[in-house]
C-alpha positions as CSV (number, residue, x, y, z in Angstrom):
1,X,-4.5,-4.6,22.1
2,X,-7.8,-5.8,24.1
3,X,-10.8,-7.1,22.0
4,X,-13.2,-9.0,22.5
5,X,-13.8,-12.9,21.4
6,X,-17.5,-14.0,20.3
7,X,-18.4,-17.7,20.6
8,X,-21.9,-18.1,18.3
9,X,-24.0,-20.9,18.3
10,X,-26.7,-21.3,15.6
11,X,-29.2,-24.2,15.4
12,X,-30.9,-24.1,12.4
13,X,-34.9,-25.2,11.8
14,X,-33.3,-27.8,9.1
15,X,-30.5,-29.3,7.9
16,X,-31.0,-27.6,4.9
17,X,-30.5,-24.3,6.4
18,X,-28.0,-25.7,8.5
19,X,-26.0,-26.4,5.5
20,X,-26.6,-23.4,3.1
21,X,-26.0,-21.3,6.3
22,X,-22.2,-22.9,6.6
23,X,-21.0,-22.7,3.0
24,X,-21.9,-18.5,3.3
25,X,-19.6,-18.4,6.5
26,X,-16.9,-20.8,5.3
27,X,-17.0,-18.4,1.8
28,X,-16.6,-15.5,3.9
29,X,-14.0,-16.7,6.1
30,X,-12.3,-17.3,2.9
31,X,-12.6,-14.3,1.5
32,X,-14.6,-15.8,-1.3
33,X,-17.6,-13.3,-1.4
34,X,-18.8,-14.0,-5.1
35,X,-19.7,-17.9,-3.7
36,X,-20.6,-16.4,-0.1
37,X,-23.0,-14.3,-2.4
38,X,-24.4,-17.6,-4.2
39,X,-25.0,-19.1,-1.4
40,X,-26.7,-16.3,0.9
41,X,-29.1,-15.7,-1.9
42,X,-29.9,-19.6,-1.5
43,X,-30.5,-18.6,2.5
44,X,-32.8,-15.4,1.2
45,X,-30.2,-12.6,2.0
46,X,-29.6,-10.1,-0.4
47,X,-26.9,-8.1,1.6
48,X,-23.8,-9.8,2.8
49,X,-23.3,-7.0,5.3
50,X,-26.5,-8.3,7.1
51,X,-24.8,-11.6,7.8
52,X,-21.2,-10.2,8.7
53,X,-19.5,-7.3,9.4
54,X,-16.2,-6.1,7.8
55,X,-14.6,-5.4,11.1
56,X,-14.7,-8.4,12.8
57,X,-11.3,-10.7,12.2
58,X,-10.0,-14.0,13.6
59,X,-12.7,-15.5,12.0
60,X,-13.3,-19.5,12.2
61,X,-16.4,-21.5,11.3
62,X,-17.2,-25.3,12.2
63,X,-19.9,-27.3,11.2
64,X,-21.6,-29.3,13.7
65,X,-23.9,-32.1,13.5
66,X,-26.8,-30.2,15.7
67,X,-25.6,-26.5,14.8
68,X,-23.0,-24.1,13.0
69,X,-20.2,-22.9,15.4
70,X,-19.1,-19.3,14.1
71,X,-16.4,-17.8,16.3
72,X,-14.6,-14.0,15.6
73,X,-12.9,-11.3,17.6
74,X,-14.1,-7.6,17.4
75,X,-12.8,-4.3,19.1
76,X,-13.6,-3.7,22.6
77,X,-16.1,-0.8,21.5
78,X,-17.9,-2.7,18.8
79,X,-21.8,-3.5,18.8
80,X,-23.2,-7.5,19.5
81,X,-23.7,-9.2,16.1
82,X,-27.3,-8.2,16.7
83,X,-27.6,-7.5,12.9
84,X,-26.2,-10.6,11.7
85,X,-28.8,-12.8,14.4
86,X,-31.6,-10.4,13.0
87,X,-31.1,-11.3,9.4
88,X,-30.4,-15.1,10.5
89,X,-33.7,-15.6,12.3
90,X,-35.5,-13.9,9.8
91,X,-33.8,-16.9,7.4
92,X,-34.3,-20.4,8.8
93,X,-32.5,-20.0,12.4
94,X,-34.2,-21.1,15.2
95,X,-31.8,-20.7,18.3
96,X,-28.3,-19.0,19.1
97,X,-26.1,-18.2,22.0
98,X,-23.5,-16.0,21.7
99,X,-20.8,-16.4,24.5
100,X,-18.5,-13.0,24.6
101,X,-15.4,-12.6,26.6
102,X,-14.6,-9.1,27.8
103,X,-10.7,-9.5,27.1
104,X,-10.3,-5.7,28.8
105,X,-12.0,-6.6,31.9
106,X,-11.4,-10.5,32.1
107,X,-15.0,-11.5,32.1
108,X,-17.4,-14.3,30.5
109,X,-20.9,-13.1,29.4
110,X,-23.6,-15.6,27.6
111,X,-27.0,-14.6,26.4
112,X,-29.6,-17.0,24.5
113,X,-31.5,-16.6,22.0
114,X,-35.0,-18.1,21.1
115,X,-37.4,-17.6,18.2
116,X,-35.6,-14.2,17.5
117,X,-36.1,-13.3,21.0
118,X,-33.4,-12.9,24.0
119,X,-34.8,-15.3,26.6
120,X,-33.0,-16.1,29.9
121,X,-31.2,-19.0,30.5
122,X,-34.0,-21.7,32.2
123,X,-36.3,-20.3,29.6
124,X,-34.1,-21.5,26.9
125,X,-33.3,-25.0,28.2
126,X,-37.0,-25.4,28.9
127,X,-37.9,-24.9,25.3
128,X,-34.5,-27.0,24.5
129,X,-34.1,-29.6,27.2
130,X,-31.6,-31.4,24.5
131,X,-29.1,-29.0,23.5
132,X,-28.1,-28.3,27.2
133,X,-25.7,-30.8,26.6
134,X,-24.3,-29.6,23.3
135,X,-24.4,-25.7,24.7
136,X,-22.5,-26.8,28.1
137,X,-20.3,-29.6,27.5
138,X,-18.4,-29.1,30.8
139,X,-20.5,-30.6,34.0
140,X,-22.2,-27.5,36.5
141,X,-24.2,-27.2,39.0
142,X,-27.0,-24.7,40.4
143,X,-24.7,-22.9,42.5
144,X,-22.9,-20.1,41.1
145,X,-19.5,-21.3,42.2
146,X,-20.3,-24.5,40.9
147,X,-21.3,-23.7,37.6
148,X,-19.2,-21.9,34.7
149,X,-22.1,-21.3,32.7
150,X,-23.7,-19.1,35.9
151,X,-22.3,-15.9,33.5
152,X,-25.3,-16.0,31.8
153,X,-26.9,-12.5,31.2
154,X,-30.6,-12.7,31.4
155,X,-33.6,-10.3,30.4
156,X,-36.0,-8.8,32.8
157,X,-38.3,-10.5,30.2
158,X,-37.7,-11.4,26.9
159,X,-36.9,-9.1,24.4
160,X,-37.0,-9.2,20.4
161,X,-33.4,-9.2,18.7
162,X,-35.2,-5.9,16.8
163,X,-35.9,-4.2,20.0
164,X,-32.4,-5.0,20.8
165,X,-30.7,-3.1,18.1
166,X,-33.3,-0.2,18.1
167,X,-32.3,0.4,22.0
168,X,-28.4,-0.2,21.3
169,X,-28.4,2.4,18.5
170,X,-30.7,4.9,20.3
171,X,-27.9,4.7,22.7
172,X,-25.1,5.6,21.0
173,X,-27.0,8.3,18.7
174,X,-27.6,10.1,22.2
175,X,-24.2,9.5,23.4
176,X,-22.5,10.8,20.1
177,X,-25.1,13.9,20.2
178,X,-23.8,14.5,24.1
179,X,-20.0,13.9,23.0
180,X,-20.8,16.7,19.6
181,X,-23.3,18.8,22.0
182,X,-20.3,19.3,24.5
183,X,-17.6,20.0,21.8
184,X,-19.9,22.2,20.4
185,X,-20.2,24.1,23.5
186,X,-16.6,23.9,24.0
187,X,-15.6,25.0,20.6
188,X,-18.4,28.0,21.2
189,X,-16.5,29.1,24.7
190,X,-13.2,28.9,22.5
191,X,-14.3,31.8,20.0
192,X,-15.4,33.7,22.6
193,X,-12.4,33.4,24.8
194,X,-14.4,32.1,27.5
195,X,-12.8,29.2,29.5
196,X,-14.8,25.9,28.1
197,X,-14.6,25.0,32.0
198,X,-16.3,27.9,32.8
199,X,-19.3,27.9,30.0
200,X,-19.9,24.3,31.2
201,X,-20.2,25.9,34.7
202,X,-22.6,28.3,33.5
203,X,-24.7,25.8,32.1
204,X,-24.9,24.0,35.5
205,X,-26.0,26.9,37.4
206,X,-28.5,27.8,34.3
207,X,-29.8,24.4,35.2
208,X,-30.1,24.8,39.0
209,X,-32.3,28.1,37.8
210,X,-34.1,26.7,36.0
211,X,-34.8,23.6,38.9
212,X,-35.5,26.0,41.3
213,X,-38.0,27.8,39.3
214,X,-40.1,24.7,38.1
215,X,-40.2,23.8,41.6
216,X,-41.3,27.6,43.2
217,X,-44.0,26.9,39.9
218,X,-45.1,23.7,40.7
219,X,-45.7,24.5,44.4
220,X,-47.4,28.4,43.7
221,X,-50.1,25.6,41.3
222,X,-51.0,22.9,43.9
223,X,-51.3,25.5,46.5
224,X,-53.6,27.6,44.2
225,X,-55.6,24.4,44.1
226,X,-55.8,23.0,46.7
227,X,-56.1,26.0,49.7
228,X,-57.8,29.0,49.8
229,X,-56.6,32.8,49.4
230,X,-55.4,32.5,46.2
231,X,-53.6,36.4,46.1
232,X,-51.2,35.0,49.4
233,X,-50.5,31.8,47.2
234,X,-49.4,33.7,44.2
235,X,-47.6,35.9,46.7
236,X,-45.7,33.7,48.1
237,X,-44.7,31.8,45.0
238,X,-43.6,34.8,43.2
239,X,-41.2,35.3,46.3
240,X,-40.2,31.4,46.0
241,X,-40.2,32.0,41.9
242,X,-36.7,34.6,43.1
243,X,-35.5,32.4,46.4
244,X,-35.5,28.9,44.9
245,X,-33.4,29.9,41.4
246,X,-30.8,31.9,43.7
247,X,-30.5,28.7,46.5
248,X,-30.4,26.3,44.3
249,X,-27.2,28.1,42.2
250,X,-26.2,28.9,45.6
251,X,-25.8,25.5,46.1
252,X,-24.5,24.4,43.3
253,X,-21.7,26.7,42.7
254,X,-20.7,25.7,46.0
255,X,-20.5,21.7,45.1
256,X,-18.6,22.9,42.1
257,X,-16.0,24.8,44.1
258,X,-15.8,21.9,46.9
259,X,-15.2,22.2,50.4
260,X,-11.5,23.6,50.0
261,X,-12.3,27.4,50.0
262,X,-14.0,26.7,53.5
263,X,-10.6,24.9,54.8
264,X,-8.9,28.3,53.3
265,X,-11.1,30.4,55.2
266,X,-10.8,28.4,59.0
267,X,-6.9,28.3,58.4
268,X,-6.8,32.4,57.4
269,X,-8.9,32.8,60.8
270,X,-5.4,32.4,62.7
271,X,-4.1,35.0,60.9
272,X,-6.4,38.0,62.0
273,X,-5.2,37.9,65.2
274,X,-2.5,39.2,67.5
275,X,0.6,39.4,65.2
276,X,2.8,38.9,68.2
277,X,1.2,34.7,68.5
278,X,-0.4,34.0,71.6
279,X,1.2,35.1,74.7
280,X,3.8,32.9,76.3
281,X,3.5,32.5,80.4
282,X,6.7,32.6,82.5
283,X,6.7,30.3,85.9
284,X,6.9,32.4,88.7
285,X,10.5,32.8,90.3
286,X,10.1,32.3,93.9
């Protein structure tokens, strides 16, 4: 089964926190949650769920002298442990990198983590010239095919771990509402004893409609506008308001079907004409 493996590093803002930090993920890799409890009330965490999540396994923890090295598989669907680096900046952390490979698809990704926000990779060394030695033990360069750290996955600009999990779950609520919508729909088509295939082709050409009359709309208001003879414009988009709905589901019925009803019709051609074939010429006898 594919999964995914997560590499964490968390550099605390003292050794204190350093410390009360590792005895809550050496409880709960133990499976002692009454002492992992204790202790994550020491850290200022009420909920253990904010700290770990129940489906994570292959967990292993290691205590470093700079940071705390927390390492765990998870399924190849699962979120980031946003949550967890959420609660964890929120208590005493000051940095992370998480380091995920993509077991499914064979590939390294790192991201870094400053002050609660994801920051790129130069940004993160510049504010911690000191750790790049602890973060990237092996030797790289500034060319890509140098370095095997280059897999670093970088912000446009640097984001808050909040923003982060807001976006992520705004993403799946709208991908669970499509996947519900659609078997919705389907489910609908079913009591009906419509084809689903067919209501979602309905739907489409609905859609090209509806395009073609915002469009006819849009135009019949900028010409109103902007020229002169206001009765031809309104004319003339009420004429658009019929043409563009029936083009565009024209159009688009005709992308659904494909080119192969086309290929049909050339290769039926041959077969309107002379049933006896073509004629055949006999050479001359001299």
């Amino acid at each position: 089964m594919s999964q995914n493996a997560h590499t964490l590093q968390l550099f605390f803002d003292s050794p204190i926190k350093l410390k009360t930090a590792q005895l809550v993920y050496q409880y709960l890799v133990a499976g002692n949650t009454e002492q992992a409890q204790r202790w994550a009330g020491e850290l200022g965490v009420a909920d253990l769920d904010d700290l770990w999540d129940g489906e994570w396994f292959n967990q292993q923890v290691a205590a470093k002298p700079t940071h705390l090295l927390l390492c765990f598989d998870t399924g190849t669907h699962d979120d980031l442990p946003l949550r967890a680096l959420e609660t964890l900046f929120a208590h005493g952390l000051r940095a992370a990198v998480l380091e995920v490979f993509y077991d499914q698809v064979g590939e390294t990704e790192r991201m870094h983590f400053d002050q609660g926000q994801w920051v790129g990779r130069q940004a993160f060394f510049s504010a911690h010239p000191d750790w790049r030695a602890v973060v990237e033990s092996a030797d790289g360069g500034d060319d890509a095919q140098d370095d095997p750290y280059a897999c670093s996955r970088d912000p446009a600009k640097p984001m808050s771990v909040a923003k982060m999990r807001k976006d992520e779950a705004d993403r799946r609520k709208q991908g669970e509402e499509a996947a519900k919508a659609f078997i919705d729909l389907a489910q609908t088509f079913g009591k009906n004893g419509q084809s689903p295939v067919q209501g979602l082709i309905a739907v489409l050409l609905l859609r090209a409609g509806f395009k073609g009359l915002l469009h006819a709309v849009v135009f019949t208001v900028v010409t109103v506008l902007l020229f002169k003879g206001i009765w031809l414009w309104l004319g003339l988009g009420l004429v658009l308001a019929i043409a563009l709905p029936l083009f565009y589901m024209v159009r688009e019925h005709k992308e659904l079907r494909g080119d192969g009803d086309d290929d049909d019709d050339a290769a039926g051609g041959s077969d309107d004409g002379d049933p006896a074939g073509p004629a055949t010429v006999q050479p001359a006898v001299g």
